[in-house]
Short mmCIF file of the C-alpha atoms (twelve columns), coordinates in Angstrom:
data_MODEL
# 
_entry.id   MODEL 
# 
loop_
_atom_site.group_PDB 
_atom_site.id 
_atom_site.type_symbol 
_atom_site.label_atom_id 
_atom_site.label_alt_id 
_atom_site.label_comp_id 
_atom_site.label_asym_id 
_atom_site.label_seq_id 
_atom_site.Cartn_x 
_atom_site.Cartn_y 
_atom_site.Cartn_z 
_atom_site.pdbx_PDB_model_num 
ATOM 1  C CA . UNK A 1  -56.244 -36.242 -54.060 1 
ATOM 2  C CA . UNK A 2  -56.799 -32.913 -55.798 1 
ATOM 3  C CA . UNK A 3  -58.651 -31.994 -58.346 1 
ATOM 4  C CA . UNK A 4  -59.809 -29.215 -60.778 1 
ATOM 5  C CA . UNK A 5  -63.842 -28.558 -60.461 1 
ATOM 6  C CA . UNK A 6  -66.009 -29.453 -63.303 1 
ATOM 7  C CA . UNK A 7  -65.952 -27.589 -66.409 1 
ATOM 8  C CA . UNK A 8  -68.323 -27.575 -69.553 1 
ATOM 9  C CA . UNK A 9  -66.904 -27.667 -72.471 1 
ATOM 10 C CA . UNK A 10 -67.899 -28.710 -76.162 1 
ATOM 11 C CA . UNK A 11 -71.355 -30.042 -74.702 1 
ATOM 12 C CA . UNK A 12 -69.427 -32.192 -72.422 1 
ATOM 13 C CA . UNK A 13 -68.662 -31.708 -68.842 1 
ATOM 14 C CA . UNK A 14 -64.619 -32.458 -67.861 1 
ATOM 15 C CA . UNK A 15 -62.988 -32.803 -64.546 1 
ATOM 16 C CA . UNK A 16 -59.495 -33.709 -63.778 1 
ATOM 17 C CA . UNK A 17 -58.666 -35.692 -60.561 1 
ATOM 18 C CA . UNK A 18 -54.848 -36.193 -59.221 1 
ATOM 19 C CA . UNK A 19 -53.508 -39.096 -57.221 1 
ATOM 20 C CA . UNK A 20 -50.402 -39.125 -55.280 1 
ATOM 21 C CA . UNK A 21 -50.184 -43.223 -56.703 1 
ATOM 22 C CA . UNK A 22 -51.768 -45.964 -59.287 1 
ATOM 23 C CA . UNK A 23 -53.495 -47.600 -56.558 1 
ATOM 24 C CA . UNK A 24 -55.365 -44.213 -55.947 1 
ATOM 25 C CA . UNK A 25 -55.793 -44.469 -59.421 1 
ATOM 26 C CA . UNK A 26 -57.278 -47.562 -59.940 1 
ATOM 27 C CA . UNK A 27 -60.119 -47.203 -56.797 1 
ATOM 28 C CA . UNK A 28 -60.988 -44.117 -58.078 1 
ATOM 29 C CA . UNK A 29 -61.649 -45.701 -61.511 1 
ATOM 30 C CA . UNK A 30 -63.412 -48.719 -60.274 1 
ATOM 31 C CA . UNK A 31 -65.608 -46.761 -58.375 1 
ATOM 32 C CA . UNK A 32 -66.646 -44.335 -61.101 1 
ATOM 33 C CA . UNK A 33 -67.165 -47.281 -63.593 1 
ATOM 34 C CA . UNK A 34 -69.426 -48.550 -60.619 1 
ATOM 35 C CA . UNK A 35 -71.701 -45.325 -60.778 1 
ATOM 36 C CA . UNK A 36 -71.456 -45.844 -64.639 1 
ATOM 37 C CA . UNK A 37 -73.176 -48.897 -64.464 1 
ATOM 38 C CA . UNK A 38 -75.269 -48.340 -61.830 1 
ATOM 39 C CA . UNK A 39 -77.137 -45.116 -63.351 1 
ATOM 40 C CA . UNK A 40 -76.158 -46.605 -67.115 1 
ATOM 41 C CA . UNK A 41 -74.707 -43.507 -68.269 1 
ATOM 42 C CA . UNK A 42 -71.156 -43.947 -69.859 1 
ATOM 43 C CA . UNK A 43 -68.175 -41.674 -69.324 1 
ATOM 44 C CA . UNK A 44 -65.133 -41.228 -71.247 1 
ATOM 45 C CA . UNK A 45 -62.241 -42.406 -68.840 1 
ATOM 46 C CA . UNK A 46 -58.479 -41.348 -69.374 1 
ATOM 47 C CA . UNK A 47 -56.037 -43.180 -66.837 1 
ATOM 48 C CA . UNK A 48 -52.623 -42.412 -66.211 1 
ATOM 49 C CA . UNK A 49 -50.682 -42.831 -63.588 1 
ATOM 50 C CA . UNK A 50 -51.330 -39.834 -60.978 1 
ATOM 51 C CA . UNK A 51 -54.400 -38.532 -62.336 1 
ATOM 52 C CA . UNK A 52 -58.057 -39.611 -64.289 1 
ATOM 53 C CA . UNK A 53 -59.536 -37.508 -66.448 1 
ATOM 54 C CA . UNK A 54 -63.651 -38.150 -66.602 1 
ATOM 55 C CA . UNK A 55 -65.775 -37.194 -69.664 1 
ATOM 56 C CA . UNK A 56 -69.674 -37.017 -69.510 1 
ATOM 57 C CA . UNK A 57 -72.031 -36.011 -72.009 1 
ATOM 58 C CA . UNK A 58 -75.510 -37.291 -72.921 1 
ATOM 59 C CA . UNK A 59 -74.574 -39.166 -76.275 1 
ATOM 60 C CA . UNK A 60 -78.632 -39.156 -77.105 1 
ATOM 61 C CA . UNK A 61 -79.570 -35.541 -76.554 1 
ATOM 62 C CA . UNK A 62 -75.877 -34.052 -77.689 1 
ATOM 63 C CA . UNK A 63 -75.654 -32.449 -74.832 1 
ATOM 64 C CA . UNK A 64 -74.894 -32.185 -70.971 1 
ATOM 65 C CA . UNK A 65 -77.910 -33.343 -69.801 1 
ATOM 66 C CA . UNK A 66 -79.565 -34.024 -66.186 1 
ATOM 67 C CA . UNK A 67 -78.912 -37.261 -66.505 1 
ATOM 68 C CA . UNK A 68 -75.144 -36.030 -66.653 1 
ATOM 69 C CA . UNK A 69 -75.626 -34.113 -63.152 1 
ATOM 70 C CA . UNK A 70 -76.870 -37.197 -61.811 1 
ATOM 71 C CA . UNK A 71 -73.733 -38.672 -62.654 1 
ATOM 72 C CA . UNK A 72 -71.517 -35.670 -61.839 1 
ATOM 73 C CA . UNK A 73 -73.069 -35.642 -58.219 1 
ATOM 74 C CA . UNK A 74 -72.482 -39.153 -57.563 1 
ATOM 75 C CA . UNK A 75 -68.974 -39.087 -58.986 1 
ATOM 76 C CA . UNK A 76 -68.246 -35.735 -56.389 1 
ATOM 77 C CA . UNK A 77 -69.683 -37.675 -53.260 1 
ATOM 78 C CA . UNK A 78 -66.885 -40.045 -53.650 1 
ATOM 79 C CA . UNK A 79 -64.466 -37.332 -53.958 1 
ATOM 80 C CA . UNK A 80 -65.734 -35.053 -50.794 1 
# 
């Protein structure tokens, strides 16, 4: 997997991850709707087939928040 670091942008924070297959894919994706529900804080989720694109912003303040770190940490200890 490879992936672009996280970037900020329109008071959301955006990272891009690439698979070499679906399966790839869909752990990935199960495991970051895990930490979704876990810390209930919702991302935005694109699938496709070689990559995920993940979404977070803190739809109460407007904002990336700390409670978006929180899940941007947890989402990069599955990654490293």
């Amino acid at each position: 997997m490879t992936s672009i670091d996280w970037t900020e942008l329109n008071n959301k924070l955006e990272r891009t991850f690439k698979f070499d297959n679906y399966n790839e894919v869909v752990l990935f994706t199960n495991q970051v709707m895990q930490i979704a529900i876990d810390q209930d804080h919702h991302p935005e989720i694109h699938v496709h087939y070689n990559f995920v694109k993940v979404r977070i912003t803190d739809c109460e303040q407007g904002t990336v928040s700390e409670k978006c770190q929180r899940f941007v940490a947890a989402v990069n200890k599955i990654v490293y």
